[in-house]
C-alpha positions in Angstrom: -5.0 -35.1 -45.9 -8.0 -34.0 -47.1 -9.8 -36.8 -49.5 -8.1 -36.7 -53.0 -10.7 -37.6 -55.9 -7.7 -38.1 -58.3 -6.8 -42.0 -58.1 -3.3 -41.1 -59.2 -2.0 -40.2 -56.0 -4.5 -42.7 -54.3 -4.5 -43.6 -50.6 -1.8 -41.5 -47.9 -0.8 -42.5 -44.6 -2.1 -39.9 -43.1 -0.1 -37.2 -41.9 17.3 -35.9 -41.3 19.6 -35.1 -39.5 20.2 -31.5 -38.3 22.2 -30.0 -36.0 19.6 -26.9 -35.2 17.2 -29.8 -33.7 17.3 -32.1 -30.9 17.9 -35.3 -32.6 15.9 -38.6 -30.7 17.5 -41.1 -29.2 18.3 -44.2 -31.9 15.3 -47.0 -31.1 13.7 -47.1 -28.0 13.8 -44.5 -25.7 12.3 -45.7 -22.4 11.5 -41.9 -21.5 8.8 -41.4 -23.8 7.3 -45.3 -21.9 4.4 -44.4 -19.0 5.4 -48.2 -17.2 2.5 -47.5 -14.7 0.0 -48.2 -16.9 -0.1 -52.1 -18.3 0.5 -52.7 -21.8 -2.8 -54.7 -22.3 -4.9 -52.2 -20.7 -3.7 -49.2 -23.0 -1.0 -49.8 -24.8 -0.9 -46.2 -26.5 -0.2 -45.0 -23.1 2.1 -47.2 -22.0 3.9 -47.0 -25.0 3.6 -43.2 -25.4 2.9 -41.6 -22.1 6.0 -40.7 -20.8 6.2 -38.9 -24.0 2.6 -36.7 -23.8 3.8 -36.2 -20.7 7.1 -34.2 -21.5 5.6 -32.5 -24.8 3.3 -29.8 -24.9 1.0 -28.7 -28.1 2.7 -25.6 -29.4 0.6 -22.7 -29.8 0.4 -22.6 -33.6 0.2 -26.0 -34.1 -3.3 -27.9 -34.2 -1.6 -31.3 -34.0 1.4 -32.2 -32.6 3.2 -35.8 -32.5 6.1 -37.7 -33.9 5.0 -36.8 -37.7 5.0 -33.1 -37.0 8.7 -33.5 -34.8 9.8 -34.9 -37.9 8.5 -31.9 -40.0 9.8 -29.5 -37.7 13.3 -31.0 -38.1 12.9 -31.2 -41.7 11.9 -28.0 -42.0 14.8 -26.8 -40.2 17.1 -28.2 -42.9 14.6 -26.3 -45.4 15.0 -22.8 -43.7 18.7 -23.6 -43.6 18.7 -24.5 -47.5 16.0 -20.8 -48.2 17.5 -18.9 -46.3 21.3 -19.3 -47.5 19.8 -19.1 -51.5 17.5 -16.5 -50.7 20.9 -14.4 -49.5 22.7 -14.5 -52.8 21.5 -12.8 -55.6 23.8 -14.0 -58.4 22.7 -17.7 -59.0 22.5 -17.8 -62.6 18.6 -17.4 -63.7 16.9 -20.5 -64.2 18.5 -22.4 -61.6 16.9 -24.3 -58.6 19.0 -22.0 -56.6 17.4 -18.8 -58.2 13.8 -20.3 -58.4 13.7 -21.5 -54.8 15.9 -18.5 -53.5 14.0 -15.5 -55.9 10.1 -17.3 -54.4 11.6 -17.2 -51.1 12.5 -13.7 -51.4 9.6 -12.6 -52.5 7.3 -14.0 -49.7 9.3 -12.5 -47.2 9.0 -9.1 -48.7 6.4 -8.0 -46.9 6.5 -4.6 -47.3 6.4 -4.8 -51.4 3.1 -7.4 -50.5 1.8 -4.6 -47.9 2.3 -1.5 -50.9 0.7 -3.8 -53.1 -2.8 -4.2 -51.8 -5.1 -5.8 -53.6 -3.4 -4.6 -56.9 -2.7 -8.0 -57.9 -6.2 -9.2 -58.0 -7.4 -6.2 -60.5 -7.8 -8.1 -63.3 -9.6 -11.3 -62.1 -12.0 -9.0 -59.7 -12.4 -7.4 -63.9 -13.3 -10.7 -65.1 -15.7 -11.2 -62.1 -17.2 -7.9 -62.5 -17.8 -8.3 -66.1 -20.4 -10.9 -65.6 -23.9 -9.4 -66.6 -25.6 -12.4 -67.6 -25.3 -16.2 -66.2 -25.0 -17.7 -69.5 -21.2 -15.8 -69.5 -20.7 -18.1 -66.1 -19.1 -21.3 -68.5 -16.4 -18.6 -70.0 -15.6 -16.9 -66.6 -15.0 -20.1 -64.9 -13.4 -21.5 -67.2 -10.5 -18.3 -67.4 -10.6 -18.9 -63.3 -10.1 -22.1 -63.3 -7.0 -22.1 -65.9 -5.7 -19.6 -63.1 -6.1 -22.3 -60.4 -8.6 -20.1 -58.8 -11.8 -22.4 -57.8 -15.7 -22.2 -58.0 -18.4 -24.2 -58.5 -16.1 -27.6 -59.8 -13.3 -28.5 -60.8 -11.7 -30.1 -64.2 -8.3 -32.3 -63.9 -6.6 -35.3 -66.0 -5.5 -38.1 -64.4 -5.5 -41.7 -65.4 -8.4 -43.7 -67.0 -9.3 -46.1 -63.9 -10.3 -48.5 -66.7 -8.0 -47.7 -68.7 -4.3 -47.3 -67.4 -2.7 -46.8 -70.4 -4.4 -43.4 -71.1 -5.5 -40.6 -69.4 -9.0 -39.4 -69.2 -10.2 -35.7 -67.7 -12.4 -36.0 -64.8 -15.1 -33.4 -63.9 -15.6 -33.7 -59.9 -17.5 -31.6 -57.3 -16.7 -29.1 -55.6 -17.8 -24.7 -55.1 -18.0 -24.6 -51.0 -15.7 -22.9 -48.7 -16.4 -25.1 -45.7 -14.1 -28.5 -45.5 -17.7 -30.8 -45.8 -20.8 -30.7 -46.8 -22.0 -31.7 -43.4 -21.0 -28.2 -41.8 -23.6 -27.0 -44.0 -26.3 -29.6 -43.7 -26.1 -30.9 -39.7 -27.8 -29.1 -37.2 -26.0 -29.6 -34.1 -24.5 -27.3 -32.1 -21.0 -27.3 -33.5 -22.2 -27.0 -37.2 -24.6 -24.2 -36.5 -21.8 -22.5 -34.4 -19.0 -23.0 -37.2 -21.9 -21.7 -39.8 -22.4 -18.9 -37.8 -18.9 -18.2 -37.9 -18.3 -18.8 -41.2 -20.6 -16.3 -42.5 -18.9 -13.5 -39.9 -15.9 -14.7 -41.8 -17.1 -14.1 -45.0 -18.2 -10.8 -44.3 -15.1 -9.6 -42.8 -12.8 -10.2 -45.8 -15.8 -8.6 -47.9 -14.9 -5.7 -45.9 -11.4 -5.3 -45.9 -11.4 -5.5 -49.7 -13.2 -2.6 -49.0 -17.0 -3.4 -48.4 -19.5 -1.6 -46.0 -20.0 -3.6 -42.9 -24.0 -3.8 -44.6 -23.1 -5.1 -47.5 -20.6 -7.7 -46.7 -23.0 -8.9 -44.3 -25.8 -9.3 -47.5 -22.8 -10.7 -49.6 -21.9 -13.5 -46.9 -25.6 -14.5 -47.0 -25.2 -14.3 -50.7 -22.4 -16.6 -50.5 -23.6 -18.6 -47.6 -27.0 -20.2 -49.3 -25.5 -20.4 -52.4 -22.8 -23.1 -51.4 -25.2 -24.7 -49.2 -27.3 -25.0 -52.2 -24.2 -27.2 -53.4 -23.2 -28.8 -50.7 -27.1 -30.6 -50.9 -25.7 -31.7 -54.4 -22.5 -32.9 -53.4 -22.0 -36.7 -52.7 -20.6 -37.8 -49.0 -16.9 -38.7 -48.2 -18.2 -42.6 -47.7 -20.1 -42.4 -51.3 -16.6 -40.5 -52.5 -14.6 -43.8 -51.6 -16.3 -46.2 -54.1 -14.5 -46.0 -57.2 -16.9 -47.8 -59.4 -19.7 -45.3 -58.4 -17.2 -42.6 -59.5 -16.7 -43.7 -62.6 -19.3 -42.3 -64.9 -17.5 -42.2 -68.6 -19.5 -39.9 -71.1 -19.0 -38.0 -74.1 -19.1 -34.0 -74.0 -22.3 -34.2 -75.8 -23.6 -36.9 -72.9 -22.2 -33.7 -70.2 -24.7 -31.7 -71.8 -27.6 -33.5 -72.2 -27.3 -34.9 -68.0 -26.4 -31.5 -66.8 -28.4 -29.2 -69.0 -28.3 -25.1 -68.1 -24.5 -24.9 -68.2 -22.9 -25.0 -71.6 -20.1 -27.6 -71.4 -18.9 -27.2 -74.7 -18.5 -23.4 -74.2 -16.5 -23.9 -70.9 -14.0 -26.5 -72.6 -13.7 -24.6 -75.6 -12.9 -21.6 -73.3 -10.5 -23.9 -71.4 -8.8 -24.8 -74.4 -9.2 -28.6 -74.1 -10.8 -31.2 -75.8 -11.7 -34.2 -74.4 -13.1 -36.8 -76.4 -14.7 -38.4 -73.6 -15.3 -37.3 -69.6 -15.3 -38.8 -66.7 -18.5 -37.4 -64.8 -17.5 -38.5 -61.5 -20.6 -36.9 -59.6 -23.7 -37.0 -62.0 -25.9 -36.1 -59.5 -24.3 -33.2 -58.6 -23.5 -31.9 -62.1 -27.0 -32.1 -62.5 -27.4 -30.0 -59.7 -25.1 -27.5 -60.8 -26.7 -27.4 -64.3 -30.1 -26.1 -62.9 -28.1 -23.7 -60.5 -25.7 -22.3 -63.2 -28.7 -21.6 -65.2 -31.3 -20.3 -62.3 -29.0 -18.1 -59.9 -28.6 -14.1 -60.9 -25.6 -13.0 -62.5 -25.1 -10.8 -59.7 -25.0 -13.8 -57.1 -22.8 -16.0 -59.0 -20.4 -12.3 -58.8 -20.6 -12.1 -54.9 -19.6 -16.2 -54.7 -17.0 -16.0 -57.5 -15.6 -12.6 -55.4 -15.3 -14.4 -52.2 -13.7 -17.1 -53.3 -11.0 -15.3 -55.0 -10.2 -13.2 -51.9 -10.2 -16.7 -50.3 -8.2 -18.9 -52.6 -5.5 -15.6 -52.3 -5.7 -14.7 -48.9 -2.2 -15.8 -47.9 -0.8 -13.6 -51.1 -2.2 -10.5 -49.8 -1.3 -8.0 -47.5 -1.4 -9.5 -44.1 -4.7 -8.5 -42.6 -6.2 -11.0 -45.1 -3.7 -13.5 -44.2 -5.0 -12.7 -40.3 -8.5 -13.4 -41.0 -8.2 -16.7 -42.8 -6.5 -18.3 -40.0 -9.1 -16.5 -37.7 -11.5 -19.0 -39.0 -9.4 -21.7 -40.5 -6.9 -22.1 -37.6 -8.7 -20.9 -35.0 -12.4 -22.4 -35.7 -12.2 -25.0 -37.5 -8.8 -26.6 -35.7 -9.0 -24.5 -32.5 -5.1 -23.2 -33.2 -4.5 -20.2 -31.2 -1.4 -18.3 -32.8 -0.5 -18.4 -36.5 2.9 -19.8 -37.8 5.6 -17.7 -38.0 6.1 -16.1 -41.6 9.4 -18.0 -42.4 7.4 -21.1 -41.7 4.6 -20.6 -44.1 6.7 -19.2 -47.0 8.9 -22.3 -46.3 5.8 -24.7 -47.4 4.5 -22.5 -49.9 7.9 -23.0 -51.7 8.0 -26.8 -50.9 4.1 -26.8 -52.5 5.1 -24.5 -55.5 8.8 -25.4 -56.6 8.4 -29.1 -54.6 11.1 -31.0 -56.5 13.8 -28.2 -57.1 13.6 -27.7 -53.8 13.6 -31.5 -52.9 16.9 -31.9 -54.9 18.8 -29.1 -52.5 17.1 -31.5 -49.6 17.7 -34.7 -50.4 21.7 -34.1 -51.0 21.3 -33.5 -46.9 19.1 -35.5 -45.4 19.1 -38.6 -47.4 21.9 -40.5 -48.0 22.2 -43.6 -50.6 22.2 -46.3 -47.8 19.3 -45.3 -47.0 17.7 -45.7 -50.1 19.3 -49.3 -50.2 17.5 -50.1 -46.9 14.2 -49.1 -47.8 14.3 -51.3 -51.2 15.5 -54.3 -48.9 12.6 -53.9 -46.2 10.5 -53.6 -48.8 11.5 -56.4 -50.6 10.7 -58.3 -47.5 7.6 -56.7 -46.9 6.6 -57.6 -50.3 7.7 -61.7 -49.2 6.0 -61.8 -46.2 2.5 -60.5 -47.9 3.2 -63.1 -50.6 3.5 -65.8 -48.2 0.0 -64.8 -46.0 -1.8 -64.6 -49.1 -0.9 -67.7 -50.1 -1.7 -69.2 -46.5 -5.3 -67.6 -46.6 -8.2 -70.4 -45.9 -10.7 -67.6 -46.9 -9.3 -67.4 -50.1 -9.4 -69.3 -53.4 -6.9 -70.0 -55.9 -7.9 -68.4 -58.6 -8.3 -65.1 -56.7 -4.6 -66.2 -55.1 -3.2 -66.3 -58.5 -4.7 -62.8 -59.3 -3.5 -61.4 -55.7 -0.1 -62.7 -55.9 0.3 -61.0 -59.6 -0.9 -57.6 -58.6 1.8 -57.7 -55.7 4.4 -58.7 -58.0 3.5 -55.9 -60.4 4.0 -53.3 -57.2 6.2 -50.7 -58.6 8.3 -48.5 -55.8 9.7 -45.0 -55.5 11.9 -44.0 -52.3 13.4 -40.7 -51.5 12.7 -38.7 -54.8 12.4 -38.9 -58.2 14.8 -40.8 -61.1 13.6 -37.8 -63.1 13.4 -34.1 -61.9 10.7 -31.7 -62.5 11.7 -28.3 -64.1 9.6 -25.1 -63.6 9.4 -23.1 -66.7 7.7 -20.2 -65.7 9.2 -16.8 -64.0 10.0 -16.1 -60.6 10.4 -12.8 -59.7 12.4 -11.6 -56.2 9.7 -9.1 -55.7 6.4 -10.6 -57.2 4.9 -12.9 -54.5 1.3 -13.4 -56.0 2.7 -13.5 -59.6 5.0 -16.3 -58.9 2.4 -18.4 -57.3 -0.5 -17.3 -59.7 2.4 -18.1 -62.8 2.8 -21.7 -61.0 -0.6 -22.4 -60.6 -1.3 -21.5 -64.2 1.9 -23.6 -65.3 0.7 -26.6 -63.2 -2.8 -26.6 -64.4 -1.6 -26.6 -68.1 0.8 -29.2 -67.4 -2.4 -30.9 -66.3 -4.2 -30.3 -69.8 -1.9 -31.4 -71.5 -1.8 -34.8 -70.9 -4.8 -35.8 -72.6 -3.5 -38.1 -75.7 -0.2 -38.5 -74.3 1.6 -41.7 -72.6 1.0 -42.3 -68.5 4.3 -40.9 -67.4 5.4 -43.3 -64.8 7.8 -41.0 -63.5 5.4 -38.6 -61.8 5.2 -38.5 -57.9 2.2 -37.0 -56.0 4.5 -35.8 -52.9 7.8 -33.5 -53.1 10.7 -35.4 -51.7 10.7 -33.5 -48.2 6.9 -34.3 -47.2 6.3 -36.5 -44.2 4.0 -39.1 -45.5 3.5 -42.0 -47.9 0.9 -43.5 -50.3 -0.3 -46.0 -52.7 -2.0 -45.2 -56.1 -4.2 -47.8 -57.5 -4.0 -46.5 -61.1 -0.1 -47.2 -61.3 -0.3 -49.6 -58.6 2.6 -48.7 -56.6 3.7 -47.5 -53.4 5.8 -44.3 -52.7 8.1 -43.1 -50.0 9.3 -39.7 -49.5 12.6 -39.0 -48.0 11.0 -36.9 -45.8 9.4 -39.8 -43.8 12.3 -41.8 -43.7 14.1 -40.2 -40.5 13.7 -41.0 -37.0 11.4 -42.2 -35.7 9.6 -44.0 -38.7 13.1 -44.9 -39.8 16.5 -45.1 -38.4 19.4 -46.7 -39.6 21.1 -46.8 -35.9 18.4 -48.5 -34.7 17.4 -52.2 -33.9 15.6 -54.0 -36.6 12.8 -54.6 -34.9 11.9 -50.9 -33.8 12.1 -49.9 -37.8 10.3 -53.2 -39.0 7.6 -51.8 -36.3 7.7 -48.2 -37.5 8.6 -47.5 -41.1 7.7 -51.6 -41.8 4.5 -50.8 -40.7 4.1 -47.8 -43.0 5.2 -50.1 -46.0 3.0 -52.7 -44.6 0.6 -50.0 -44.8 0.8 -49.0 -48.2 1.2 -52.5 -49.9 -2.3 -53.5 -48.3 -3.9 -50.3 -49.5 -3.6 -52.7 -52.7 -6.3 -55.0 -51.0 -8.2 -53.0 -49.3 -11.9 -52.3 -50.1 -11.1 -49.9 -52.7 -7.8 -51.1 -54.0 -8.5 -54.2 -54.0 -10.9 -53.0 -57.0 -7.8 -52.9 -59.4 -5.8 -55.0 -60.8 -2.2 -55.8 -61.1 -2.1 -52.9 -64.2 -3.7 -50.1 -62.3 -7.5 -51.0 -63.6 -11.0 -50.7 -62.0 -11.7 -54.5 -62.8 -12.5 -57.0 -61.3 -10.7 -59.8 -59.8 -12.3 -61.8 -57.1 -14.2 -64.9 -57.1 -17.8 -64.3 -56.2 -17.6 -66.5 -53.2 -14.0 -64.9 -52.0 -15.4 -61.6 -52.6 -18.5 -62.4 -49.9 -16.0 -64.0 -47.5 -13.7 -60.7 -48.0 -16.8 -58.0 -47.0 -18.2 -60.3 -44.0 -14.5 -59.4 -42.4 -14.3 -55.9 -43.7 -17.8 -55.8 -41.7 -16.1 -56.5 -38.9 -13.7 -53.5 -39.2 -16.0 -50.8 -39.5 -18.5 -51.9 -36.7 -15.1 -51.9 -34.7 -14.1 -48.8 -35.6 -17.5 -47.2 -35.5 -17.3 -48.1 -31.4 -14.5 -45.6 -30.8 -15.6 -42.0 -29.4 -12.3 -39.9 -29.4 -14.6 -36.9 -28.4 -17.7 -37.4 -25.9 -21.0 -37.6 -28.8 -18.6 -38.2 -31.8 -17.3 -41.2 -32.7 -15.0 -42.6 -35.5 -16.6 -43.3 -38.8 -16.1 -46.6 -40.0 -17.2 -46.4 -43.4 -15.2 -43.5 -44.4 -12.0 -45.1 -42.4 -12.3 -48.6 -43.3 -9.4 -48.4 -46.0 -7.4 -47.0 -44.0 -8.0 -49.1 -41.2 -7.9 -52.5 -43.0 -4.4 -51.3 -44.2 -3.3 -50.6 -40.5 -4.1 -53.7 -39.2 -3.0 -55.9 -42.3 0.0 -53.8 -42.6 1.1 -54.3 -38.8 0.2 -58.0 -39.6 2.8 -58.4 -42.5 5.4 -55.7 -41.2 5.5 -58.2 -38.1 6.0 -61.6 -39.9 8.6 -59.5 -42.4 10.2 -58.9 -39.2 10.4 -62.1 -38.1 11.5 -63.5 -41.6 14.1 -61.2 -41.2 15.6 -63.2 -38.6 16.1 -66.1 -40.8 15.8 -68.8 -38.1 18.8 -67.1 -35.9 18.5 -66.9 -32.3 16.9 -64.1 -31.1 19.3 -61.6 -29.5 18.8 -60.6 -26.0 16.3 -58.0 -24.9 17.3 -54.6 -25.2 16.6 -51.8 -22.2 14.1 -54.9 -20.7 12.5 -55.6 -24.2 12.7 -58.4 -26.7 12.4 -57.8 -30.2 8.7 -58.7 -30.4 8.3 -56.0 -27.8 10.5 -53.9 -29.3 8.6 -54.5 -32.5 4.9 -52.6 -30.9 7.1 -50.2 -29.2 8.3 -48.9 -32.5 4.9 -49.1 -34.2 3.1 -47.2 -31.3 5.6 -44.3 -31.8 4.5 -43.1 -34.7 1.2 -42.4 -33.9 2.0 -40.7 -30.4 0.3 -36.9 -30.5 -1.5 -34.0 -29.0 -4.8 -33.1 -31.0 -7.0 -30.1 -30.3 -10.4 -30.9 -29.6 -11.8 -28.5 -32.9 -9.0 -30.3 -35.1 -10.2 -33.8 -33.8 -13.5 -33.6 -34.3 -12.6 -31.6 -37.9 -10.8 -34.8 -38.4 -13.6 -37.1 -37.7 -15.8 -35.4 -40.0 -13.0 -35.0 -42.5 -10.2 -37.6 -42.7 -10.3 -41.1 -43.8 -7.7 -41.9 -41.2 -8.4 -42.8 -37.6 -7.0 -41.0 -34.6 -3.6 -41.6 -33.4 -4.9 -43.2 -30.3 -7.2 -45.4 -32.2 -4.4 -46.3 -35.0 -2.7 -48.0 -31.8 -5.1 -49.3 -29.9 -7.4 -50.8 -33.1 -5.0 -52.8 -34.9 -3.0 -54.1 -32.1 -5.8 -55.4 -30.3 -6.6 -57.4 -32.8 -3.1 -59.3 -33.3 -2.4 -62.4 -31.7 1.3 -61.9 -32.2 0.6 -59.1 -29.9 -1.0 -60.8 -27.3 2.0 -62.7 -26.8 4.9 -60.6 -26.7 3.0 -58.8 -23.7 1.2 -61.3 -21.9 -2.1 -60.3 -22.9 -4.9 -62.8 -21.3 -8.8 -62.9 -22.1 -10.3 -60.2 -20.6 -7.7 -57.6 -21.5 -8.9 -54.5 -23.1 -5.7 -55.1 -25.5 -7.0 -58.4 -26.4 -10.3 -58.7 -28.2 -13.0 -61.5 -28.6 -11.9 -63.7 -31.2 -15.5 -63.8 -32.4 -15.5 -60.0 -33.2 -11.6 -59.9 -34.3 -11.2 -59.1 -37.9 -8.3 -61.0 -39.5 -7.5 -60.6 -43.5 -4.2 -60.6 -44.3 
């Protein structure tokens, strides 16, 4: 996932039963096991060979392991669930069932799309074209961005990170087409190549909406040095992830004194919103984008604000458009050779657009109420076993204890879906593909306005109940679990303890120390950016973190590119402290009984790994990993293995690992928190 500036949804994971799939084996399955390599030389491959083995990398897929098998099985319950609404015309309007059914419809209609052209985007190409002078620029964006159509930044509510209780509107960077601001600034050979491409890119859909092959080439330059001109402004991913240097609370007036040459006031006036005070996350760059706003031609900020309508709509178009953008998107940027299948992409778009109406139809299928019970007991004991290893700490003080052990108290949890449904008042229309998802993006981002001076509703979740994934948000301080992840092989209710102590433990494990880690460790048990530490246990808490990102920061994935271990270091403290807790949970789970005997050769402990290594098995495409190394905050599945596991002594002794091992690490190097 792509790094989210909002700290309400806060930090991911990363990336049911139906009868349509190939269901896996409950626990264990020794087939996926490669026993001919030993499990303290590698234990990704041993525990996941026999399974890269068997599975290819489909051809429209850049990525493929155990969280995209559990995807494609969900997603088989989804088409099931579209296909039989979409069928019936009769559902009374309003409904889930006409909603879901009614969007479906309409992005399968691709002849009505095809007749269509670019009709639909008349009246915001208008708007663009109607720009004479740059001091209109504040009014135009402003109409675009109510649309959900991007440019230059963006403007969302979310809550006050020192202030929990209330929400606060946040002004962040953004304006460039490329995933990172490095593709614009590096010089090596893949960023030239990609820039190169990118431009070609730009140029092409300049054309098909009907451009001379001369001037979309002068327009992709156009647009080409202008977001590189922003891109210099914008802050790095590693800067992104300190929440204290994002918070930058000013008054409007304060805006437009620090970025003078763009008229703030004008833009929320326009926007109709009226925040009393800002959150300037990036002042640097707003800055930056003052001087540009007020320097850069009219006719300039036309050609940028064209392309990145065409861009933000490509997939809403007729299907050349649709063509090109995965030309560059899937096939350049994640090396992806064939496209997904139509069904497949209208399936997400309706699981993006109408999430929890289409969640409800899901979740009466694929996630039963035992389920639910499970998940609340595991991470009940999760929440024990964390309790107990902070309190064991010899790093740690007491009055930073105290403080620790009250924030993870305060942990609130969601599993499966929501107590409290989302409805979707706005029109879908069988026959009206771009309308219904310009009418939900214009309902969602007024939703989003509207919060200012209202309660924090509580009751909010950041994923739709089908996604595969999980996260923790620091603002509410709690920890969420779709039902989509809870299915084999993260969770299984017919397997042994220890396999789903090992998976879906892990990812609790995961998401509770997200609470701790070098970022969320910067709130406090009620969601603010304040601190808590001791200045001694703080010291003592960063000389270990040290130790994480210089091992991280080791591991090459690709030959020349290696994992970043500033931007991953949350995630990678969480991995290992949540493998660390999901294990003694495990063990507490036992409750002093004997342990049974070894299952298919393994004993629990072994089992445990086994079940943790699973989840991270996967093909990657060389352009997707090293997108992903420039990109995500997550390590790669490999390295989500091999790094925490090497580092846990409760490791080394269910396998036998002995000093020397590449499994086992130097104890002087070996970062241990929680």
């Amino acid at each position: 996932m792509s790094v989210s500036l909002r700290t309400s949804l806060g930090f991911c994971l990363g990336l049911a039963a139906c009868s349509l799939v190939a269901q896996p084996k409950p626990g264990i399955d020794p087939v996926n096991l490669d026993t001919s390599v030993k499990p303290c030389d590698d234990f990704y491959a041993y525990a996941n060979g026999g399974w890269l083995k068997s599975h290819g990398l489909p051809a429209d897929k850049s990525r493929y392991g155990a969280f995209e098998e559990v995807s494609e099985r969900n997603r088989a319950i989804l088409k099931r669930i579209l296909e039989g609404t979409s069928a019936k015309t009769t559902w009374p309007k309003g409904s889930i069932q006409q909603k879901v059914g009614d969007f479906y419809a309409s992005g399968m209609n691709e002849a009505t799309i095809e007749k269509r052209g670019l009709a639909p985007l008349k009246p915001a190409l208008a708007a663009i074209e109607g720009l004479t002078d740059a001091k209109q620029l504040p009014a135009l964006l402003a109409k675009l961005h109510g649309q959900g159509l991007p440019g230059g930044f963006g403007f969302y509510v979310s809550q006050d990170a020192k202030n929990s209780t209330q929400y606060l509107g946040s002004l962040g960077q953004g304006g460039t087409g490329l995933p990172d601001r490095d593709y614009y600034l590096k010089d090596d050979a893949r960023s030239r190549d990609i820039r190169t491409k990118y431009e070609r890119h730009v140029a092409k859909m300049f054309e098909l909406a009907g451009d001379t092959p001369a001037l979309a080439a002068i327009r992709a330059k156009i647009v080409l040095e202008l977001e590189t001109r922003l891109a210099e402004a914008q802050w790095t991913r590693v800067e992104l992830r300190n929440p204290q240097k994002r918070y930058n609370k000013r008054t409007l007036e304060q805006v437009a004194t620090e970025a003078p040459g763009f008229d703030w006031k004008g833009y929320f006036l326009a926007r109709g919103a009226h925040p009393a005070d800002i959150n300037l996350s990036q002042p640097s760059f707003f800055k930056a984008f003052g001087k540009l706003a007020s320097e850069v031609p009219a006719t300039q900020w036309r050609t940028y604000l064209r392309w990145h309508l065409l861009s933000a709509s490509a997939n809403l178009l007729p299907r050349a458009f649709g063509e090109e953008a995965f030309a560059f998107q899937g096939k350049v940027l994640e090396g992806t050779p064939e496209r997904e299948p139509r069904a497949k992409r209208v399936e997400a778009a309706t699981d993006r657009t109408l999430g929890e109406a289409l969640g409800q139809l899901y979740v009466k299928e694929a996630f039963p109420p035992a389920a639910k019970a499970k998940m609340l007991e595991m991470v009940e004991n999760l929440r024990a076993a964390l309790r107990e290893r902070i309190t064991g700490l010899d790093w740690m003080g007491a009055d930073t204890k105290e403080q620790a052990i009250r924030k993870l108290n305060a942990f609130g949890v969601k599993i499966g879906y929501p107590d409290k449904w989302k409805t979707y008042p706005f029109d879908i229309k069988r026959d009206d593909y771009f309308g219904n998802a310009r009418r939900a993006s214009a309902f969602r981002i007024q939703e989003n306005l509207a919060k200012l001076g209202k309660p924090i509703d509580r009751t909010e979740w950041g994923m739709t109940p089908p996604t595969v994934n999980a996260y923790y948000s620091p603002t509410m301080n709690e920890i969420v679990f779709p039902a989509g992840i809870l299915q084999p092989p993260f969770f299984d209710p017919k397997a042994d303890d220890a396999v789903n102590y090992g998976a879906i433990g892990w990812v609790i494990g995961h998401e509770m120390t997200h609470g701790f880690d070098d970022s969320g460790s910067q709130f406090d048990a009620e969601g603010n950016l304040k601190n808590w530490w001791t200045d001694a246990d703080k010291k003592a808490y960063e000389s270990r973190t040290d130790l994480v990102v210089k091992q991280y920061d080791a591991y090459e994935p690709i030959k020349g590119e290696h994992v970043n271990g500033k931007l991953t270091v949350g995630e990678n403290i969480a991995d290992i402290g949540g493998l660390k807790v999901a294990f003694a949970a495990y063990q507490n789970s036992l409750k002093g009984k004997a342990v049974t005997a070894p299952i298919d050769g393994f004993t629990g402990p072994q089992r445990f790994f086994l079940g943790a290594a699973a989840v991270w098995r996967n093909h990657i495409r060389e352009a997707a990993a090293s997108f992903r190394l420039r990109t995500d905050p997550h390590s790669p599945g490999r390295v989500r293995v091999i790094g925490p596991l090497s580092n846990l002594p409760e490791f080394y002794e269910a396998f036998g690992c002995v000093d020397g091992t590449a499994m086992k690490r130097d104890e002087k190097v070996r970062p241990a928190i929680w």
